[in-house]
C-alpha positions as CSV (number, residue, x, y, z in Angstrom):
1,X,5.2,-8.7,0.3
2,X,6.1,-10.1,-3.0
3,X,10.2,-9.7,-2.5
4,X,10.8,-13.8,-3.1
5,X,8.4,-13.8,-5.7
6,X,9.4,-11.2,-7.8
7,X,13.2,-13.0,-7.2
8,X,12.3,-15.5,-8.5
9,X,9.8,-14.8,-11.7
10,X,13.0,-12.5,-12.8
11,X,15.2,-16.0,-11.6
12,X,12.5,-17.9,-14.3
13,X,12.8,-15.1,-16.9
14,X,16.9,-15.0,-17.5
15,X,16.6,-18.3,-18.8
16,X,15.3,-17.1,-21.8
17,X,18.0,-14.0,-21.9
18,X,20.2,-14.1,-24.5
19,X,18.4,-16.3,-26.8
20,X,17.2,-14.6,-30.2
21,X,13.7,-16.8,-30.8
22,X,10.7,-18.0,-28.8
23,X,11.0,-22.0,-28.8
24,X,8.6,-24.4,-27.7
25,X,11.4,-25.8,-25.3
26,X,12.8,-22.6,-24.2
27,X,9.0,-21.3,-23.0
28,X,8.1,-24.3,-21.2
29,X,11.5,-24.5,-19.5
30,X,10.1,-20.7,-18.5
31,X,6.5,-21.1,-17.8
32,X,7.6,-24.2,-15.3
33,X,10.1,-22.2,-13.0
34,X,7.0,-19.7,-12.9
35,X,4.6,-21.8,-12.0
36,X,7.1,-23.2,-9.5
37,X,7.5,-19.5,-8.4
38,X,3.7,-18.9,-8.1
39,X,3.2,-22.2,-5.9
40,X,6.5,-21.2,-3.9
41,X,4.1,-18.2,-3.2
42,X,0.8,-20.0,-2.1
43,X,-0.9,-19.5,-5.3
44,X,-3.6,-22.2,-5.3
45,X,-1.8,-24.8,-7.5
46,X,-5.1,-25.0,-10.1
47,X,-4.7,-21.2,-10.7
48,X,-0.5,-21.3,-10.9
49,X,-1.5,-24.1,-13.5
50,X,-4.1,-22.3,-15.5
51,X,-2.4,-19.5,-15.5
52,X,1.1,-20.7,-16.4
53,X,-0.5,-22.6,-19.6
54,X,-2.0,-19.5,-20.7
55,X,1.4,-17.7,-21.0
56,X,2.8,-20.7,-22.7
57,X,-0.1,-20.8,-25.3
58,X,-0.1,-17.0,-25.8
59,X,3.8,-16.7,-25.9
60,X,4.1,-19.7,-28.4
61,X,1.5,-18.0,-30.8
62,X,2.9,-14.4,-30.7
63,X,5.3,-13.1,-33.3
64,X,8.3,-11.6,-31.3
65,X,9.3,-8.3,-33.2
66,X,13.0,-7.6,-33.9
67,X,13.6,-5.0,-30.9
68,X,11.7,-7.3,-28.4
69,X,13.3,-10.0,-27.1
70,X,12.2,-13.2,-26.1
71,X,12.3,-12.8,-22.2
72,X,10.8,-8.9,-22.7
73,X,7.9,-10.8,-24.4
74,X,7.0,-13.1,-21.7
75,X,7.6,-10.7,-18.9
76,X,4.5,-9.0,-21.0
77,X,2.7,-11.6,-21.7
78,X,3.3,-13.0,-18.0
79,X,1.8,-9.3,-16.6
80,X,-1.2,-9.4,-18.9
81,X,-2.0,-12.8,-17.6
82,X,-0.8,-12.0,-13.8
83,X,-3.1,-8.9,-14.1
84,X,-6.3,-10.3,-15.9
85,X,-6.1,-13.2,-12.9
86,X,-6.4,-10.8,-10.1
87,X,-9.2,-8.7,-11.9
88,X,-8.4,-7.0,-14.7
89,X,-9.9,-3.1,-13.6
90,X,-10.2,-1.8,-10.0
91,X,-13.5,-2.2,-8.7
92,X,-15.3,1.0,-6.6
93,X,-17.5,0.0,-4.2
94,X,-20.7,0.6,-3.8
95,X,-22.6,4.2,-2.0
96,X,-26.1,3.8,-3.3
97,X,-28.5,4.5,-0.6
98,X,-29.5,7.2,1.9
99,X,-27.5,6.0,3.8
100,X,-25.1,4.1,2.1
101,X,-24.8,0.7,4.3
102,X,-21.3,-1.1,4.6
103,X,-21.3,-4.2,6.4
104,X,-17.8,-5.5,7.0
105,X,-17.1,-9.2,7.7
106,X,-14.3,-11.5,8.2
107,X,-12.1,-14.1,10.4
108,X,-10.8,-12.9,14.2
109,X,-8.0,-11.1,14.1
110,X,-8.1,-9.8,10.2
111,X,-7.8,-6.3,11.1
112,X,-11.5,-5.5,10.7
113,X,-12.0,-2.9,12.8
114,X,-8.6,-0.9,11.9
115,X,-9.9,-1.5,7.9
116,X,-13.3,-0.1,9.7
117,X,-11.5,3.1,10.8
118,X,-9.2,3.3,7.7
119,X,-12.8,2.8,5.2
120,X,-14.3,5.8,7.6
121,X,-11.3,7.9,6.9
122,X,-11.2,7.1,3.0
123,X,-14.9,7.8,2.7
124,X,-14.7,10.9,5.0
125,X,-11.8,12.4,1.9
126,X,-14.9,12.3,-0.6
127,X,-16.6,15.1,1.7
128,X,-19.6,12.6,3.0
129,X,-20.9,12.2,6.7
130,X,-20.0,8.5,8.0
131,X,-21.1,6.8,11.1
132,X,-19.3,3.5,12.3
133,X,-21.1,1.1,13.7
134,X,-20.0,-1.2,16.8
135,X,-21.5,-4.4,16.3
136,X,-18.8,-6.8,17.8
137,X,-20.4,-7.6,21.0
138,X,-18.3,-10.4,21.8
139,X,-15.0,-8.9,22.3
140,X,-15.4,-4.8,24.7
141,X,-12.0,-4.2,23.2
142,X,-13.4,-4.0,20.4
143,X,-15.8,-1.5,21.0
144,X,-13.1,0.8,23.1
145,X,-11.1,0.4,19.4
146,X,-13.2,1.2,17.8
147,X,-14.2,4.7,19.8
148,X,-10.5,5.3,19.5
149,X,-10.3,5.2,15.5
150,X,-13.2,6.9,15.0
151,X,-11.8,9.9,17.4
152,X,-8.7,9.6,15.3
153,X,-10.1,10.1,12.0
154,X,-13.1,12.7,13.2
155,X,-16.0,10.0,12.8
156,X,-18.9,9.1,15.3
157,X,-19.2,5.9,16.3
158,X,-22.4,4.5,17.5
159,X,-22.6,1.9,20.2
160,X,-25.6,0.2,22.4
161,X,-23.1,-1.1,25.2
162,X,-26.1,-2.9,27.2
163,X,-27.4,-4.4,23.7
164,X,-26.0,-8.2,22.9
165,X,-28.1,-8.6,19.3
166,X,-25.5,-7.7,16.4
167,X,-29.1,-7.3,14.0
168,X,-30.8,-4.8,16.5
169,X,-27.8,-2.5,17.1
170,X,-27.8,-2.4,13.6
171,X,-31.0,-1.9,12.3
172,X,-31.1,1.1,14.9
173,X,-27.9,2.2,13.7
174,X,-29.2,2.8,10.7
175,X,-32.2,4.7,11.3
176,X,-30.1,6.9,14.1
177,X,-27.9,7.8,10.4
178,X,-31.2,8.9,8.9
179,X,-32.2,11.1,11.7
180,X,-29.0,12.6,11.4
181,X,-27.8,12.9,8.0
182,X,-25.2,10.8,8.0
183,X,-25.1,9.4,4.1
184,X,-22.5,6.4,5.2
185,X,-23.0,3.6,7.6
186,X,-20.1,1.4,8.5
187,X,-20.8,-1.9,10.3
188,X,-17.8,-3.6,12.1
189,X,-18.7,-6.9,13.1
190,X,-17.3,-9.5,15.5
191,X,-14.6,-11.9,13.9
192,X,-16.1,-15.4,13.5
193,X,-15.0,-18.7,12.6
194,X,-16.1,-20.1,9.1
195,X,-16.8,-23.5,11.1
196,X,-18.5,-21.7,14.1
197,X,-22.3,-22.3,12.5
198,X,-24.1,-20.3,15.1
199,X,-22.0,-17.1,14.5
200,X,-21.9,-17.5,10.7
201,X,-25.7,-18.0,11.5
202,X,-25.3,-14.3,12.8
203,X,-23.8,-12.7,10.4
204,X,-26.3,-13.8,7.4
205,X,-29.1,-12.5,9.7
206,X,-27.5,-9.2,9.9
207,X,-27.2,-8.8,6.1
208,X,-30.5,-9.7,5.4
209,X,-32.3,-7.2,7.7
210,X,-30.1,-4.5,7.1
211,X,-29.7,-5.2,3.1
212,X,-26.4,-3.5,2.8
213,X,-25.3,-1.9,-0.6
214,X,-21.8,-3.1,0.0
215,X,-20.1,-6.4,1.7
216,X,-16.6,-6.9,2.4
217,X,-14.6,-9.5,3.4
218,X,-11.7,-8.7,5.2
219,X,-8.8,-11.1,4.6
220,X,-5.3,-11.5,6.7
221,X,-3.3,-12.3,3.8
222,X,-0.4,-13.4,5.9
223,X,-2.4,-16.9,6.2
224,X,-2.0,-17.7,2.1
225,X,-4.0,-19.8,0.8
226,X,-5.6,-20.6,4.3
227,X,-7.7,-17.4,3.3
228,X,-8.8,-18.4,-0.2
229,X,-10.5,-21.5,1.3
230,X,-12.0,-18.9,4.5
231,X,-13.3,-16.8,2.0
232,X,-14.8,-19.2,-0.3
233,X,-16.5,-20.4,2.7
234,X,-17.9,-17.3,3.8
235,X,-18.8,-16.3,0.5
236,X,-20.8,-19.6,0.4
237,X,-22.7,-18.2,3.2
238,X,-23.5,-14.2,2.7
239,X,-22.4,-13.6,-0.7
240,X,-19.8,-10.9,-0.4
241,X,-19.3,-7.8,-3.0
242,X,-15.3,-7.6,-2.4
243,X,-12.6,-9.0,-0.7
244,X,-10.4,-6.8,1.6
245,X,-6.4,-7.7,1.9
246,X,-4.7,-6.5,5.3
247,X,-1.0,-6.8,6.7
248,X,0.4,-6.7,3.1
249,X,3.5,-5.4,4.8
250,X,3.8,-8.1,6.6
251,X,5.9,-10.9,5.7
252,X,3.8,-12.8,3.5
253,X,4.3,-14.7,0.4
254,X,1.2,-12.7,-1.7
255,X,-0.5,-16.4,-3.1
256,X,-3.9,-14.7,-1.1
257,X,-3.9,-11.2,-3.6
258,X,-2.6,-13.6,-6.6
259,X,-5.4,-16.4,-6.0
260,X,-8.1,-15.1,-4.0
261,X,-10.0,-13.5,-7.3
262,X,-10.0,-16.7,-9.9
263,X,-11.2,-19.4,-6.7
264,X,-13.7,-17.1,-5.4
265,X,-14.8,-14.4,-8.0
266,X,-15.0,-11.9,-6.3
267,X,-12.7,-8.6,-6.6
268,X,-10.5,-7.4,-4.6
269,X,-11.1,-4.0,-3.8
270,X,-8.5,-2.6,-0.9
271,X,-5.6,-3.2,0.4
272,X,-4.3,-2.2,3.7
273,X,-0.9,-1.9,5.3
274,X,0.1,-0.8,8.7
275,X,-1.7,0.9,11.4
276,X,-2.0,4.5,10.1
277,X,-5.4,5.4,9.2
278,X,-4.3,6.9,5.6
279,X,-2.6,3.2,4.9
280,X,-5.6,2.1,2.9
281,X,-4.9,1.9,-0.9
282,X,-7.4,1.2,-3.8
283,X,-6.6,-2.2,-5.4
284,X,-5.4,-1.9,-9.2
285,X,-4.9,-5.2,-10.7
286,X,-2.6,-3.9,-13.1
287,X,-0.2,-1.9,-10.7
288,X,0.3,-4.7,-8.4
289,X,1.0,-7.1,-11.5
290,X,3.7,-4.2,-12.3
291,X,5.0,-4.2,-8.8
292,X,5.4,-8.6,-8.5
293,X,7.8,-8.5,-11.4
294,X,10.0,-5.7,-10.4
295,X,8.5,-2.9,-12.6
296,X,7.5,-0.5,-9.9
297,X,3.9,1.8,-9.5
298,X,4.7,4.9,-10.3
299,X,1.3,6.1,-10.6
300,X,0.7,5.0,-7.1
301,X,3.7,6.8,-5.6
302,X,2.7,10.2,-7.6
303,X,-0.9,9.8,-6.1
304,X,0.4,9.4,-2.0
305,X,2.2,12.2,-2.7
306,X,-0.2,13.9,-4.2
307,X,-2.1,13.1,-0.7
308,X,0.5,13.9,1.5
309,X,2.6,17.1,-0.1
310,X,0.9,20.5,0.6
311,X,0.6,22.7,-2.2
312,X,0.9,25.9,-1.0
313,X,3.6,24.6,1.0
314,X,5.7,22.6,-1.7
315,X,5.6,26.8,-3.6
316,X,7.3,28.3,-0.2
317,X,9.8,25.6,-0.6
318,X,10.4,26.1,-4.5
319,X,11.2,29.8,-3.9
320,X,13.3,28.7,-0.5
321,X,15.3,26.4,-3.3
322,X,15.5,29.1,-5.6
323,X,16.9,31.7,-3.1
324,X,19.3,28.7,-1.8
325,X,17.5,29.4,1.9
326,X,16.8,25.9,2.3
327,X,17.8,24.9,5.9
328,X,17.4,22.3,8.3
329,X,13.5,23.2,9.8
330,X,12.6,22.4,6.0
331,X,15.1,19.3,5.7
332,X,13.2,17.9,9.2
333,X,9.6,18.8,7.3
334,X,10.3,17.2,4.0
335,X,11.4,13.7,6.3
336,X,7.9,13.9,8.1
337,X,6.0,14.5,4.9
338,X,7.9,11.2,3.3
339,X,7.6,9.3,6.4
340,X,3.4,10.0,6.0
341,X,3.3,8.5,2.5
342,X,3.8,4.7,3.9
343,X,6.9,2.5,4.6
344,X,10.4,3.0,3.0
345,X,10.4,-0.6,1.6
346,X,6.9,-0.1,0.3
347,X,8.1,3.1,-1.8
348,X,11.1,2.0,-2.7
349,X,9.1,-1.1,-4.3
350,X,7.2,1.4,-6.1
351,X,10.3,2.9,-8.0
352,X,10.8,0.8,-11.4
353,X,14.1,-0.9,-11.0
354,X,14.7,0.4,-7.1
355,X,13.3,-3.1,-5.3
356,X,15.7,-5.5,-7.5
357,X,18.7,-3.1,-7.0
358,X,18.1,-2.5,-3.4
359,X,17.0,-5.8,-2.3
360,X,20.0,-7.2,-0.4
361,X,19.8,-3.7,1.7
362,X,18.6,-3.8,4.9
363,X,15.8,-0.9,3.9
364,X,14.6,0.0,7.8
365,X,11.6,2.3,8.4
366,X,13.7,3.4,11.4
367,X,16.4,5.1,8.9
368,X,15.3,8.4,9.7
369,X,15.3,8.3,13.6
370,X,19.6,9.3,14.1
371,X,18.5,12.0,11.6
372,X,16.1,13.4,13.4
373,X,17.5,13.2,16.7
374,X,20.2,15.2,15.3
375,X,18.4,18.0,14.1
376,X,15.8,17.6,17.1
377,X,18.8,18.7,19.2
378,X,19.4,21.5,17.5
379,X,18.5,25.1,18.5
380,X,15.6,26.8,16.1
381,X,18.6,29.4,15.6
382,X,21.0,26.3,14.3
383,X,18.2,24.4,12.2
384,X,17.3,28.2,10.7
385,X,20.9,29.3,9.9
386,X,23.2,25.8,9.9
387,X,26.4,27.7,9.3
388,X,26.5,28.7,13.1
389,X,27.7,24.9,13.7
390,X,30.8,24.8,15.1
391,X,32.7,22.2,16.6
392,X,31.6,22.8,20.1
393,X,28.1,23.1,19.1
394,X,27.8,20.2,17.0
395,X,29.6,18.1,19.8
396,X,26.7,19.3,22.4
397,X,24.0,18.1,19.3
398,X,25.7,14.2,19.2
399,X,25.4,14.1,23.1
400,X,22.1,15.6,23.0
401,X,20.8,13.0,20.1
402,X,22.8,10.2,21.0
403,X,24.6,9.8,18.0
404,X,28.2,10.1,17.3
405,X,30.1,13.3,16.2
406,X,31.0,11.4,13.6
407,X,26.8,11.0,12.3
408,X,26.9,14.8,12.9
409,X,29.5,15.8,10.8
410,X,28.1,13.2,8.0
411,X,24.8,14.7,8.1
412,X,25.9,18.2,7.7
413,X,28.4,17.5,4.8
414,X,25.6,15.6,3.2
415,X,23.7,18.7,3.7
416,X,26.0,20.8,2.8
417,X,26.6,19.1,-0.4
418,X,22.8,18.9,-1.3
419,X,22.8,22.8,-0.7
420,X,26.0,23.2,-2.8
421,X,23.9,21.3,-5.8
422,X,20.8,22.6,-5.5
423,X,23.1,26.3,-5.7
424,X,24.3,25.2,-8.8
425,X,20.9,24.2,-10.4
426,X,19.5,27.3,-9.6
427,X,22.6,29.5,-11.3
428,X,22.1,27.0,-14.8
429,X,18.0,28.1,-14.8
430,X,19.1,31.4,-14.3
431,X,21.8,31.6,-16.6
432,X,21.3,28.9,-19.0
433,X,23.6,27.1,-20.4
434,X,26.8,27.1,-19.1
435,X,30.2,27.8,-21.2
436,X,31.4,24.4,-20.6
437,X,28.0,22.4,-21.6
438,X,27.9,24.5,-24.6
439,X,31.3,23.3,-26.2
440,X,30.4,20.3,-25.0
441,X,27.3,20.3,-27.1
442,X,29.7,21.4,-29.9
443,X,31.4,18.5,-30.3
């Protein structure tokens, strides 16, 4: 998402390497090719200004200590600013009620109704009962989508296919969640047009009978600033809690997540990416602040794999590693596990240093597939015990996975090799240190 923006903010910031003081030449020369960079993006151009003035003022009354430099100092100052303008702290939303009501609102085609499924899922996690409500009633596929995600995700959906009123379906909704204890109630609405008055007529009736404890807005950030000025509209009209941001891995210049907060203030509390229903991240001002100038999110990374890894299941592996039994069944498993945590680029983006280093590398989500078809082609026996794969075999695997012999043989050295390492870990833990390290240490 933010690939040409954090190119060039690090672009802005090396004009300041190498240079021992903070001047009041050197930091404008810097805070311009920013706010170039931020407009580049689709920052509104008031909020590049404001915020690029800021930096300036702050960097040219800060003392820069002897072991920072002067471009380390505005890469902080630059994040502090970058992360107060899109917030400051996450924002929760809201569950008071019984039920908790969640009306959900936004342009056609912002990915409403997959944010509907992915808000079910989320909510679902924290051990609470949640109905989804099918209130588009202008579009039956939406309706049909809807009954998909919910089966997906294990929620009910309610739907009244022979009702047309949006406020009755949900007023009824509601008290159908009472009569069966189900604590939240998501409303997916029909997409609507910030010009179309009769719809936008619609959806302010809706929130005023149903007096939800929580609006969002759902926002297709791939429009930039196009859905600062929707949602400024909207928000003119029903008052919104939060703003939603969806197709973030799409290829988008970011100017929505940087802007959206200071034109309409209101938070932004989700982001979404891809179709999965587990793609549905939290928004932390200060992590994606981290992540547009190259630092990484670790803390983000740790926490999907927190979500993803099994427990129980990352001990049998541990003691697998440790007896030097790991083979290709777990190899194929720790690949399916990875692949559930989000896309490659996206992770690798989350590794401090990783996005920069790797950004002229093609980095496809499809990496994996030759690797898989080759040990998909493989017997259980093979995958369970890989030193039965001789030549004859591993030429009957390539035909089998459509790869080369060549991608077969790579694979298994690779494996090999891994194997080989992880052997020699395991003999230094149980061991200690060896001869070699010790007169190394000596010296």
């Amino acid at each position: 998402m933010f690939d040409n923006l954090s190119q060039k903010l690090d672009k802005a910031f090396k004009t300041l390497k190498g240079q021992g003081r903070i001047t009041e030449i050197n930091v404008a020369t810097t805070a311009k090719e920013i706010r170039k960079a931020l407009i580049d993006a689709d920052v509104n151009y008031k909020v590049a200004k404001s915020v690029t003035d800021d930096i300036k003022e702050i960097a040219l009354g800060r003392e820069v200590l002897i072991s920072v430099s002067p471009g380390q100092l505005l890469v902080k100052i630059t994040h502090e600013e970058l992360t107060k303008l899109m917030g400051g702290e996450k924002q929760e939303i809201s569950l008071k009620g019984d039920p908790s009501v969640i009306l959900i609102a936004g342009l056609q085609g912002s990915g409403k109704t997959t944010f509907s499924g992915k808000l079910a899922a989320y909510i679902k996690k924290q051990n609470r009962n949640v109905l989804l409500v099918a209130c588009d009633v202008y579009r039956p596929a939406a309706i049909d989508q809807l009954k998909v995600l919910g089966e997906q995700v294990g929620v009910e959906v309610y739907t009244e296919p022979d009702n047309k009123k949006p406020v009755e379906i949900s007023k009824n909704a509601i008290e159908y969640a009472k009569k069966n204890n189900k604590k939240v109630v998501i409303i997916d609405t029909a997409g609507r047009l910030a010009i179309d008055e009769q719809m936008m007529n619609e959806i302010a009736e809706v929130k005023k009978a149903i007096q939800p404890s929580e609006t969002l807005f759902v926002v297709d950030s791939m429009t930039g600033q196009d859905a600062v000025n929707t949602a400024k509209a909207f928000n003119d009209r029903i008052n919104f809690d939060g703003v939603v941001l969806t197709k973030l891995d799409g290829d988008t210049r970011g100017g929505a997540a940087i802007s959206i907060r200071a034109v309409v203030e209101k938070p932004i509390k989700f982001i979404s990416t891809g179709e999965k229903m587990d793609a549905l991240d939290v928004f932390y001002p200060e992590r994606m602040a981290s992540r547009i100038l190259g630092m990484g999110d670790v803390v983000s990374l740790v926490e999907r794999a927190q979500q993803v890894f099994d427990e129980e299941e990352t001990k049998k592996l541990n003691q697998k590693l440790r007896k030097n039994q790991f083979n290709f069944e777990d190899f194929l498993n720790q690949i399916q596990q990875i692949k559930k945590m989000g896309s490659i680029k996206d992770l690798v983006g989350m590794i401090p240093g990783m996005g920069k280093m790797m950004k002229d590398l093609p980095i496809d989500d499809d990496a994996f597939k030759p690797i898989e078809a080759i040990i998909f082609s493989m017997t259980k026996e093979e995958r369970e015990n890989p030193d039965l794969l001789s030549g004859n075999r591993r030429n009957r695997i390539a035909k089998g996975s459509g790869t080369s012999i060549q991608q077969v043989n790579n694979l298994l050295k690779q494996f090999e090799d891994m194997r080989k390492m992880m052997k020699s870990m395991n003999k230094m833990q149980g061991k200690g240190i060896p001869p070699n390290m010790k007169n190394l240490m000596k010296r």
